[in-house]
N, C-alpha and C positions, 0 to 999 in steps of 0.2 A: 548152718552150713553142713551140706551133707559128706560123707567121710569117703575122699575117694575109692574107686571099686581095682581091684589087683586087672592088671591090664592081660588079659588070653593072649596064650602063642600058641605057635603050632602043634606043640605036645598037649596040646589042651592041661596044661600047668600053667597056673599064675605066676606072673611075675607083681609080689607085694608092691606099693609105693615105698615099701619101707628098704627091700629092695635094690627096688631101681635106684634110691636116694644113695643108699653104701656102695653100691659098686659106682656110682658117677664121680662120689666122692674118691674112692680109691683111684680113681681115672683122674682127678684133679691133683691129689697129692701126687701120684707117679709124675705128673708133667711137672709138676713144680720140685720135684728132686733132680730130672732131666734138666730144667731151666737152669738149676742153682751148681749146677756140676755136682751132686750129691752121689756120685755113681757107687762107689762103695755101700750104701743105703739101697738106694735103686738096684744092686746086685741081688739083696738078698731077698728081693720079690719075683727071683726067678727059679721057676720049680727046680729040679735036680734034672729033671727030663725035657726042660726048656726044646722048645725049636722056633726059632727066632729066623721069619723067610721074607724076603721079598722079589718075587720074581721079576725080570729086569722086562718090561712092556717093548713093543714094538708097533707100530701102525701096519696093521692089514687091512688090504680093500674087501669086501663080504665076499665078492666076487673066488676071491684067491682061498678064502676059509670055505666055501662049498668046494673047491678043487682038492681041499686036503692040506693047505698049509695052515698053521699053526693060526690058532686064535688070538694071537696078538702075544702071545707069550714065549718063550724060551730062554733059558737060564736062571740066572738070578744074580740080584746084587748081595746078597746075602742070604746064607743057609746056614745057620750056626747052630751049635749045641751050645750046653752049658759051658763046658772048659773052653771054648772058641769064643766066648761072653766074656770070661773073664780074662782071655789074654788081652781084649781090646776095651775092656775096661782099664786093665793095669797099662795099657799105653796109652790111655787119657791123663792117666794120671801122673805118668812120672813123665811126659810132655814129649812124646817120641811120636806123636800121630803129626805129622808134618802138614795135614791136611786140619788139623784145629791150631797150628802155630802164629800167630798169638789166637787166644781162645777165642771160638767165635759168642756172641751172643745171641742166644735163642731163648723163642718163644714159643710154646707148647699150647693149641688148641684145639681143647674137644667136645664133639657136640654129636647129638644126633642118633643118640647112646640108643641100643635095642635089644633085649636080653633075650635068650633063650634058655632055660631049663633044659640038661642033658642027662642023660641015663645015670652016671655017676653021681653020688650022694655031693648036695653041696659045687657042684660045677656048671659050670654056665658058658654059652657060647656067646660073646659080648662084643658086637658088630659097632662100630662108633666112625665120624670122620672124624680125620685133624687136619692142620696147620700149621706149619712151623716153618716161623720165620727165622732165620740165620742174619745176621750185621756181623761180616769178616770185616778185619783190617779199616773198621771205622768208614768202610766206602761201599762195599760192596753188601747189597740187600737179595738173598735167594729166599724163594717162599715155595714151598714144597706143600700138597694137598692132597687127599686121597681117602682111601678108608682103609681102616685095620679091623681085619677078624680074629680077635682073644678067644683063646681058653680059659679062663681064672677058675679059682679055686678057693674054698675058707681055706686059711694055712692060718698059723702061729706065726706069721710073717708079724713085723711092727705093721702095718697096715692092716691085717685082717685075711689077706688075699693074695694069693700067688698068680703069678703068670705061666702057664704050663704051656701056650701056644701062641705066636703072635704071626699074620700074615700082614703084610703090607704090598697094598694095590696103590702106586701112585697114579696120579692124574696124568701126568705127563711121563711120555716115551722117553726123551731126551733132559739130559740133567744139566741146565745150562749153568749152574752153578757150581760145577767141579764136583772134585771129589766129598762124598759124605764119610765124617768122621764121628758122626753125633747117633745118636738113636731117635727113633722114632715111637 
């Protein structure tokens, strides 16, 4: 069997197998601290310079995007820093998020993982989709899809790896499933 070959990006920098294999794995434990409401853990895989975004989407016709309006974007459902991280960490936890009241259950999936090698020693720009399915109040099933663009970083973190940037692009415009109190 021949020894896989480091996969080329656009920096013309390999991305090792060995690699690709730790940061998926750092992407798998992070969901399953997410899953397990482990959020104090899950806190300290966030850089000091964290920016945690996702812009709130809206459907445009192309039409209206070659006249000048907006690309489907404006606003956001979240823009946070680090200390805005952990106020709404510490209202998961002492049960003031009235939008996780009783906890929801979720499920964290990621796939589709794509590194890129960036100027900074040790950091990577790590393009992934997920999935996360929410079961509130034992009835209600919200399934939310999209793709996140990472920052990470080696850190001293228990993991290995820091998150120094996260975007989140949902699939869909409209959130028919109320308010999010969870992360992504």
């Amino acid at each position: 069997m021949n020894n896989p070959q480091p996969v080329p990006t656009h920096s013309n920098v390999s991305v090792t197998p060995e690699l690709q294999w730790d940061i998926e794995q750092f992407l798998y434990a992070e969901a399953r601290l997410l899953d397990n409401r482990e959020f104090e853990k899950w806190y300290e895989l966030l850089a000091d310079e964290i920016h945690y975004y996702m812009p709130a989407r809206s459907f445009v016709y192309e039409d209206q995007v070659r006249e000048g309006f907006s690309a489907g974007f404006g606003g956001s459902n979240f823009d946070d820093d680090k200390e805005r991280m952990g106020h709404r960490v510490r209202k998961l936890l002492t049960g003031r998020d009235h939008i996780e009241r009783p906890h929801s259950m979720l499920r964290h999936h990621v796939s589709n993982v794509q590194i890129e090698p960036l100027d900074a020693a040790d950091t990577y720009r790590v393009r992934s989709y997920f999935i996360v399915t929410r079961l509130r109040h034992t009835r209600f099933k919200d399934i939310y899809s999209g793709e996140r663009t990472d920052v990470l970083r080696r850190a001293t973190s228990p993991l290995g790896w820091e998150i120094v940037k996260r975007e989140i692009i949902l699939d869909e415009t409209t959130m028919l499933g109320g308010g999010i109190g969870f992360f992504f």
